[in-house]
C-alpha positions as CSV (number, residue, x, y, z in Angstrom):
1,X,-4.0,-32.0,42.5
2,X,-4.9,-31.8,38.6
3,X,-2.2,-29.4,36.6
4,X,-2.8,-26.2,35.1
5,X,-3.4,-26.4,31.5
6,X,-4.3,-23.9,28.6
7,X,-7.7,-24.1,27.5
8,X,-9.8,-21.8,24.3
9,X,-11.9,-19.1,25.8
10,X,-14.8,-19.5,23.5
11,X,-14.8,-23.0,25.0
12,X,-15.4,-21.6,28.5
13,X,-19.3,-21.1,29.7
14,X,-20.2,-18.4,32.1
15,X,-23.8,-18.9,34.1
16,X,-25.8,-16.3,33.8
17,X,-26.2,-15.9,37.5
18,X,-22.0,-15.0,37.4
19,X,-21.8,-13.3,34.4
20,X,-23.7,-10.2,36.6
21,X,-20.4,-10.3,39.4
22,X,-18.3,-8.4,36.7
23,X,-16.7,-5.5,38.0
24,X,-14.8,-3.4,35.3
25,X,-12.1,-2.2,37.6
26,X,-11.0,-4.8,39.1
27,X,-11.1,-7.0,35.5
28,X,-8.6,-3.9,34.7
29,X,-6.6,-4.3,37.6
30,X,-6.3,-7.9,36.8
31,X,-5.3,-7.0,32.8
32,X,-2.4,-4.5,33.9
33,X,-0.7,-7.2,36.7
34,X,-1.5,-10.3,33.8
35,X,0.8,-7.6,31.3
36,X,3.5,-7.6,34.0
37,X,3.8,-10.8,35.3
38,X,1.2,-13.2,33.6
39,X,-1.5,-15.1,35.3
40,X,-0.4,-16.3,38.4
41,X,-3.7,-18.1,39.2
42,X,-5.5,-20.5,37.4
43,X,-9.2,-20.7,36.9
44,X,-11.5,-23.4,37.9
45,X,-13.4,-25.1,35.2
46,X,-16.1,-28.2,35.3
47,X,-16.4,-30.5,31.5
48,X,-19.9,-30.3,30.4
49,X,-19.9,-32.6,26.9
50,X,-18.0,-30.1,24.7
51,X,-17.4,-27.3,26.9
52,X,-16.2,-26.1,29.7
53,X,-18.4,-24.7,32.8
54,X,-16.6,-21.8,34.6
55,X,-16.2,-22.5,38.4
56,X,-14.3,-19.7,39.3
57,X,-12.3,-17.4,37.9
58,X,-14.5,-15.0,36.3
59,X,-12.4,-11.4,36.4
60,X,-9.1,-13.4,35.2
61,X,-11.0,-14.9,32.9
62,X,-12.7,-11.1,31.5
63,X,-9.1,-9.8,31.7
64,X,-7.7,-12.3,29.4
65,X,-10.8,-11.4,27.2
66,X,-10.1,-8.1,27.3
67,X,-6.0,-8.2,26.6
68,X,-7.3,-10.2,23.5
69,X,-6.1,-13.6,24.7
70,X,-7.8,-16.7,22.8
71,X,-6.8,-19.0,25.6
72,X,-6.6,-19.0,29.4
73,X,-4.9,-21.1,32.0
74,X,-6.8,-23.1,34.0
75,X,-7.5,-26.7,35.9
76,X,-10.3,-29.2,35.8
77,X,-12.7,-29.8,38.8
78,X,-14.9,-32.5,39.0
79,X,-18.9,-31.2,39.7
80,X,-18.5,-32.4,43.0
81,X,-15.4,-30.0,43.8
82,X,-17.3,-27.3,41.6
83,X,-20.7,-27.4,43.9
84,X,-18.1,-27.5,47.1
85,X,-16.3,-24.4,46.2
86,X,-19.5,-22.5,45.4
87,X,-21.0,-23.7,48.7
88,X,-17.5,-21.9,49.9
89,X,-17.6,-18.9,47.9
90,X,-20.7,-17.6,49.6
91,X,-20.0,-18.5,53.1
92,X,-18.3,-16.2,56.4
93,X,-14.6,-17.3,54.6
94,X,-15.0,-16.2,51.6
95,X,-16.3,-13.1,52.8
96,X,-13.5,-12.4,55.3
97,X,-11.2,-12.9,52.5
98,X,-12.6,-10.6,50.2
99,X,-13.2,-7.8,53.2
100,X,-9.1,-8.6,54.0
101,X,-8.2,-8.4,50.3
102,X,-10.5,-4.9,49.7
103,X,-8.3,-3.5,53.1
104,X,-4.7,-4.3,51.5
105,X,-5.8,-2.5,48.6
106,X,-7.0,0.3,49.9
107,X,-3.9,0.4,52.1
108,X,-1.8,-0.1,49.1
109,X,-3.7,2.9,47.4
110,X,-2.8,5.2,50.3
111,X,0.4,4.4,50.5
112,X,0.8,5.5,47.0
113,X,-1.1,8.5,47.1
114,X,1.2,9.3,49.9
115,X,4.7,8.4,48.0
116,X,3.2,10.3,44.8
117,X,2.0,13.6,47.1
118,X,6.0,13.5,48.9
119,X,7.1,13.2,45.8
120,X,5.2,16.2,44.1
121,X,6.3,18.1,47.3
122,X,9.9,17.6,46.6
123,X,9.6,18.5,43.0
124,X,8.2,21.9,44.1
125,X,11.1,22.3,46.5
126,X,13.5,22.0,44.0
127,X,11.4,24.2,41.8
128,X,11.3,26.7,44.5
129,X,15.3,26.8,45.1
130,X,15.8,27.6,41.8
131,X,16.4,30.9,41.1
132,X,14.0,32.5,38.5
133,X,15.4,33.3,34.7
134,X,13.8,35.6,32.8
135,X,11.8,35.1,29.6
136,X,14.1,34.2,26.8
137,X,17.3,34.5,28.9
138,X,19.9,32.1,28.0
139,X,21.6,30.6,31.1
140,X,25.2,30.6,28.9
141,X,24.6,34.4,28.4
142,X,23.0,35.7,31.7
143,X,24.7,38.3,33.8
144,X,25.8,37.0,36.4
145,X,28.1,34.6,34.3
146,X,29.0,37.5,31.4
147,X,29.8,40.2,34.2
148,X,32.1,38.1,35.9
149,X,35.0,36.4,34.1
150,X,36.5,33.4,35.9
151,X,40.4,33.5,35.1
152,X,41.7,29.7,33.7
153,X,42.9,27.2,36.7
154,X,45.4,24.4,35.9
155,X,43.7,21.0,36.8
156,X,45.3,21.0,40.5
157,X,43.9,24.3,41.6
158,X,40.4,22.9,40.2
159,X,41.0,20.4,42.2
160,X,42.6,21.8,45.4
161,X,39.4,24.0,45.0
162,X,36.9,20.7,44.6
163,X,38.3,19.3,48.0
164,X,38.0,22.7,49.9
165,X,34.7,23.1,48.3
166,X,33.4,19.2,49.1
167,X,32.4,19.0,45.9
168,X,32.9,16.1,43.4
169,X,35.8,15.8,40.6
């Protein structure tokens, strides 16, 4: 199998007929995972006397465009392979791959609306077990801490009192 390679972006022909299967978001998606980990997948391209025909590849290809990126990383198909893998693209595979993929990210998607919603949840807990200051009241200054006076432990009492307590020192 042929090795990934870098080619120029304004090098790279998109057909008409694919240029219409962007979709924003998931050209976005692809951006934001390319920032954190780089592109992971080449794309496919065929040699067509001094360019480059796009085979597939066409929202990591619109990320890299869109992150400002003057070159891509991609591997060379023959025309043969390139008519093969669009024969592929629009047959029952390729469509139970893309249904499978569109289910683990919508399962992903819950499962972060779920971790963000607990995680709002706790935050209001915590919120809620606070006890209310007034407006302007300093905590070093309130009344509870200026009525009451603690008298001065040596370092074993605090400590004596820590382990009674279960608290940390």
């Amino acid at each position: 199998m042929p090795k990934p390679e870098s080619f120029p972006i304004e090098k790279i022909y998109v057909p008409v007929k694919r240029r219409k299967a962007i979709k924003p978001q998931v050209v976005e998606e692809i951006a934001g995972s390319i920032l954190e980990i780089g592109q992971q997948t080449p794309i496919l391209v065929r040699p067509d006397e001094d360019r480059f025909v796009l085979v597939e590849g066409l929202q990591r290809l619109e990320a890299c465009k869109a992150l400002g990126e003057t070159t891509v990383v991609g591997i060379v198909v023959s025309a043969e392979d390139a008519q093969q893998r669009t024969l592929l693209s629009e047959g029952p595979e390729a469509d139970a791959e893309r249904d499978k993929m569109a289910r683990l990210k919508k399962l992903r998607l819950e499962k972060e609306a779920a971790e963000s919603s607990i995680a709002a949840l706790n935050r209001t807990d915590k919120e809620r077990a606070r006890p209310a200051r007034g407006a302007g009241e300093n905590p070093r200054t309130s009344p509870s801490r200026a009525s009451a006076p603690t008298p001065k432990k040596t370092l074993s009492e605090w400590i004596a009192q820590q382990k009674r307590d279960g608290g940390r020192y």
